[in-house]
C-alpha positions as CSV (number, residue, x, y, z in Angstrom):
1,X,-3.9,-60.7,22.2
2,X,-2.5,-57.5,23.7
3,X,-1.9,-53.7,22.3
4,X,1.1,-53.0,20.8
5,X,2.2,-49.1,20.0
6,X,1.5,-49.1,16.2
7,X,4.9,-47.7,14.7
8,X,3.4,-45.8,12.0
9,X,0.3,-43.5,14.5
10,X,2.1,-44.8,17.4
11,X,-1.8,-45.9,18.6
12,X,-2.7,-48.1,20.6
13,X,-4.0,-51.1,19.0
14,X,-3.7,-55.1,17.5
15,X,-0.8,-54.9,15.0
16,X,-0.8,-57.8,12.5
17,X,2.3,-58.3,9.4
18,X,0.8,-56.6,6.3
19,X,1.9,-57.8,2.9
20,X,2.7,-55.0,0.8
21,X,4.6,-55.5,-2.5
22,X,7.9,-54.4,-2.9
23,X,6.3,-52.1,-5.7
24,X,3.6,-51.1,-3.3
25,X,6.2,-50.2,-0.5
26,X,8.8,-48.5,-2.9
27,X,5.8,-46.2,-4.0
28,X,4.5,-45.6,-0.5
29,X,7.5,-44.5,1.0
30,X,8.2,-42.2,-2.0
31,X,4.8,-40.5,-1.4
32,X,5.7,-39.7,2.2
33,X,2.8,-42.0,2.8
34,X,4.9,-44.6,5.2
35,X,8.3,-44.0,6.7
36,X,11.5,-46.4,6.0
37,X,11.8,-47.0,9.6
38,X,7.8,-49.4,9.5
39,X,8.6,-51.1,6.3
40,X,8.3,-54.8,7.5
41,X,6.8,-54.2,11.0
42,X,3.7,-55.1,11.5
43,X,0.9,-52.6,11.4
44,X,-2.7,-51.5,12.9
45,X,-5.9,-51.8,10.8
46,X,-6.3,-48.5,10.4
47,X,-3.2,-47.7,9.2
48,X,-3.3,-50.8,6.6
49,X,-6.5,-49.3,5.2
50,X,-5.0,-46.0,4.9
51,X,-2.0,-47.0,3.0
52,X,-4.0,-49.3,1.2
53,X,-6.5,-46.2,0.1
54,X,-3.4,-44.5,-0.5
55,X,-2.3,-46.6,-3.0
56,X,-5.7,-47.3,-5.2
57,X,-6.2,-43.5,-5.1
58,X,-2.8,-42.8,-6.3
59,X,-3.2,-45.5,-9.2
60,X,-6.4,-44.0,-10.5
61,X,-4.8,-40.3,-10.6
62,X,-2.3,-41.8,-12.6
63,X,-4.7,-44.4,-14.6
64,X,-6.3,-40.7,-15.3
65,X,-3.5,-39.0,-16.2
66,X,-2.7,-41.9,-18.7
67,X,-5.7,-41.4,-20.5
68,X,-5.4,-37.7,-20.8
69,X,-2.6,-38.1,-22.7
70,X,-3.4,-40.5,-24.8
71,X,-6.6,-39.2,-25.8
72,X,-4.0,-35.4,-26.0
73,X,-1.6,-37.9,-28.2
74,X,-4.8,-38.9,-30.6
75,X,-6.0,-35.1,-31.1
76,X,-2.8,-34.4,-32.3
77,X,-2.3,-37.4,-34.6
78,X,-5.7,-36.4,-36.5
């Protein structure tokens, strides 16, 4: 198999189709993590693990973020 430019870090590398939800990709692009112009193209390994990280570290700030305010919600309802 030969190197392809990856279009996201424009590396050098094997680029393979990545299935990202359309959830997953709406919330990637909004973070400034991936650009319109790659949704769909196929992408490096590097660059799927990165996204992928991306994505489980901004569900846990927000899993987080959840539970501060319910436990804020429950302090104030005692």
């Amino acid at each position: 198999m030969n190197d392809k430019c990856c279009p996201r870090c424009e590396h050098q590398s094997i680029l393979r189709p990545r299935g990202f939800s359309d959830q997953a990709i709406a919330s990637l692009v909004s973070w400034g993590e991936m650009e319109k112009k790659v949704v769909g193209l196929p992408l490096c390994d590097d660059c799927h693990s990165e996204l992928r990280d991306a994505l489980i570290e901004n569900l846990r700030v927000a899993t987080e973020k959840e539970l501060q305010i319910g436990r804020a919600k429950n302090n104030r309802a005692s």
